[in-house]
N, C-alpha and C positions, 0 to 999 in steps of 0.2 A: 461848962456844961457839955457835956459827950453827947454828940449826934448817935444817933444809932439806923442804922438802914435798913428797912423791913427787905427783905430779901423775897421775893415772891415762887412760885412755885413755875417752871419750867414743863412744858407739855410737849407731844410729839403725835403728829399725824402721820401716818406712814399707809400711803395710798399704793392698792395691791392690783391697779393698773395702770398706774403712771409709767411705766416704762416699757408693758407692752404699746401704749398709745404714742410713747417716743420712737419707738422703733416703727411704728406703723407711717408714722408720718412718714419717717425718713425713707420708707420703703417708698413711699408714696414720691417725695422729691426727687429720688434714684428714678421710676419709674417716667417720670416727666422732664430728668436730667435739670432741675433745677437745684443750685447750688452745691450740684457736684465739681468735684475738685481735681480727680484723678480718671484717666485712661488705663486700664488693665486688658494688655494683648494676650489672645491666647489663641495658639495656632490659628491666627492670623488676624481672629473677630475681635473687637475691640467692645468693653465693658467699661460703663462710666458709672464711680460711685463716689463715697464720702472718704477721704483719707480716716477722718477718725474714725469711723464706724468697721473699715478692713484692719486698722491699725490695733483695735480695741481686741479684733477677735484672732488676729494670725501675729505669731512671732515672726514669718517672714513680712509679711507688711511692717508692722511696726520699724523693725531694723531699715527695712528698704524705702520707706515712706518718710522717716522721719530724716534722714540724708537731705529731701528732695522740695526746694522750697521753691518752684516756679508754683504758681496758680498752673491748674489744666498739666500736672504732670504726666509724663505714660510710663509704666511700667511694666515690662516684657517678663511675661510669666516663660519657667523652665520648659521646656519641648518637654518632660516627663509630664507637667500637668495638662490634663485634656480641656475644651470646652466642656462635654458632659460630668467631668468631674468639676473645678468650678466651679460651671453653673450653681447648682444644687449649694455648695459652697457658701454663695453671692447668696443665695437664699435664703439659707443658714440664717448667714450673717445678717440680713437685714429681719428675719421672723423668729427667730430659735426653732426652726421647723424645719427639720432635715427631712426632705423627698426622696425616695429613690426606689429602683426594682431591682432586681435580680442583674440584670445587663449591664446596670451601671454602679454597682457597689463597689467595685473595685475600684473603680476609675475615680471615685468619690475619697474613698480609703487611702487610695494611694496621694490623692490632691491636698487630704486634709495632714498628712503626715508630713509631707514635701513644704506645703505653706503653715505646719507648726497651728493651727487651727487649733483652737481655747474652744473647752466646753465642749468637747466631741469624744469622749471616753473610749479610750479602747478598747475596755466591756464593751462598749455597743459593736465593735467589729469582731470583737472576740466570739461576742454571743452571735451575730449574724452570718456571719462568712460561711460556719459550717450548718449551718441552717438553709442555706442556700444553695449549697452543694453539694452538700452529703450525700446523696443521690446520685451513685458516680454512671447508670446506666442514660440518665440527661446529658449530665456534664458532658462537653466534649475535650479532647486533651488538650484543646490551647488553655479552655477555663480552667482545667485542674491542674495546669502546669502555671498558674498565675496564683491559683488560688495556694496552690500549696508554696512560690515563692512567699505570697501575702504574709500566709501565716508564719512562716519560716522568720521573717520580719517584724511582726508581732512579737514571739514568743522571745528573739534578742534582744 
């Protein structure tokens, strides 16, 4: 006599704030430096966060992070990337909520390019650079002599 196995039916919840609420915590453990794992220097200030959570969203992390298996490693960010660019960055990466003004766009553009930053579309710099500058009686010629290296960088 053949068994036969009822096979039942497979269901799926898929919760459409679980991972902002994951990120937030982690925001939260960063902000309290609780089970952070890594030190990130940058011109000279030192930033304590989550290896997986920078690894998840930069190709340089990733490559540079996952080499580095001491607990409490430090990682010396390039002289190209600034604090204000970073910062904003580290933000990023713990909220998907890129901050910035007019003063620090580039420094951000240029940080996210350099650390290979996931999720941060060039459209968005494509669309904002000249949006912020186009205005060449503001600008002064260090901005427009950056702004047009930027693009010049973009558009290769």
């Amino acid at each position: 006599m053949a068994m036969s196995t009822s096979r039942s039916s497979v269901f799926t919840f898929e919760s459409t704030v679980h991972s902002s609420h994951v990120l937030h915590r982690l925001d939260e453990q960063r902000c309290r430096d609780t089970l952070c794992d890594v030190t990130v220097m940058v011109e000279g200030q030192s930033f304590r966060a989550h290896r997986s959570v920078l690894s998840s969203c930069s190709e340089y992390f990733s490559l540079r992070i996952s080499s580095l298996m001491q607990h409490g490693a430090v990682v010396t960010l390039p002289p190209e990337v600034t604090v204000e660019g970073f910062e904003a960055l580290l933000r990023f990466a713990y909220t998907s909520k890129l901050h910035f003004v007019k003063e620090n766009v580039l420094q951000i553009r240029n940080a996210a390019s350099i650390l290979g930053f996931r999720d941060l579309d060039e459209a968005c710099f494509d669309f904002l650079l000249p949006k912020f500058f186009s205005n060449s009686k503001s600008s002064s010629p260090h901005v427009k002599k950056m702004l047009k290296s930027q693009l010049l960088t973009l558009n290769s």
